[in-house]
C-alpha positions as CSV (number, residue, x, y, z in Angstrom):
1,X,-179.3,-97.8,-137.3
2,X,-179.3,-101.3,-137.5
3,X,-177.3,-103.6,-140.5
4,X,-178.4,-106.5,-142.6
5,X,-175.6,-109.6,-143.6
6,X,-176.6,-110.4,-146.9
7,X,-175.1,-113.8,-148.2
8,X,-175.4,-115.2,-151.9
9,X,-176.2,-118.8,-151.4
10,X,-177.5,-119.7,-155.1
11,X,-176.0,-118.5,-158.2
12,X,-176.4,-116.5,-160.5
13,X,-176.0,-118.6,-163.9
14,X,-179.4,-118.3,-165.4
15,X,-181.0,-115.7,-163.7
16,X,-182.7,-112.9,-165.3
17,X,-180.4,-109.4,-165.7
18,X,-182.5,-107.5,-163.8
19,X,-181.8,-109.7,-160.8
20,X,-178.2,-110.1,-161.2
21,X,-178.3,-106.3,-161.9
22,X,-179.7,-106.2,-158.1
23,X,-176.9,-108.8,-156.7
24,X,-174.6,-106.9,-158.1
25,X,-175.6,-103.5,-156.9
26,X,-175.6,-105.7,-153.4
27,X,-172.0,-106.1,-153.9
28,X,-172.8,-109.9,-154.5
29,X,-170.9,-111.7,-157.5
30,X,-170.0,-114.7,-156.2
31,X,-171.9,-117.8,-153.8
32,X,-170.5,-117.3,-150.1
33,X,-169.8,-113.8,-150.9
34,X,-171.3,-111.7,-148.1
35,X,-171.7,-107.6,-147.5
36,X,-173.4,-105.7,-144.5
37,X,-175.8,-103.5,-145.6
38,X,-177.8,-100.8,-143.8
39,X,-181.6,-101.9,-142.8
40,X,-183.2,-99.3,-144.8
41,X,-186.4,-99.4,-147.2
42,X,-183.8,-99.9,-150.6
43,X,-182.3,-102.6,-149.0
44,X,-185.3,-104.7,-148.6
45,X,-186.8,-104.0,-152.1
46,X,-183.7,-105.5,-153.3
47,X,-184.0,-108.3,-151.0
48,X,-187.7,-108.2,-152.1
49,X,-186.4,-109.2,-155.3
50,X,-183.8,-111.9,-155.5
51,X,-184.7,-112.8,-151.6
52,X,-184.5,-116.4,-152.9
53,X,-180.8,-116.2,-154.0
54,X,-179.6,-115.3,-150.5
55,X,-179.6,-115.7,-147.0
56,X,-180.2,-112.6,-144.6
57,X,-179.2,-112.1,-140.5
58,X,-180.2,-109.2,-138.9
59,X,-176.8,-107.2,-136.8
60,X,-177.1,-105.0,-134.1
């Protein structure tokens, strides 16, 4: 199964709590931080979500 790099490139001062509720479930808390997450349907509701926030690659 393939993986996603997720990448928090804005922060998340200001945002609404459901969306920083969704960073966090990410493993995101911080800009630069970045996680590799599998390439599944949940994944990319989240992304959905807060897609503006980050900055996705797809990994083989």
């Amino acid at each position: 199964m393939a993986n996603m790099s997720i990448k928090l490139v804005k922060s998340l001062n200001g945002r609404l709590e459901k969306h920083i509720a969704t960073a966090h479930s990410l493993g995101l808390r911080r800009i630069g931080d970045t996680t590799v997450q599998p390439d599944n349907a949940a994944t990319k509701g989240k992304i959905a979500l807060i897609g503006y926030l980050l900055e996705v690659e797809e990994e083989k």
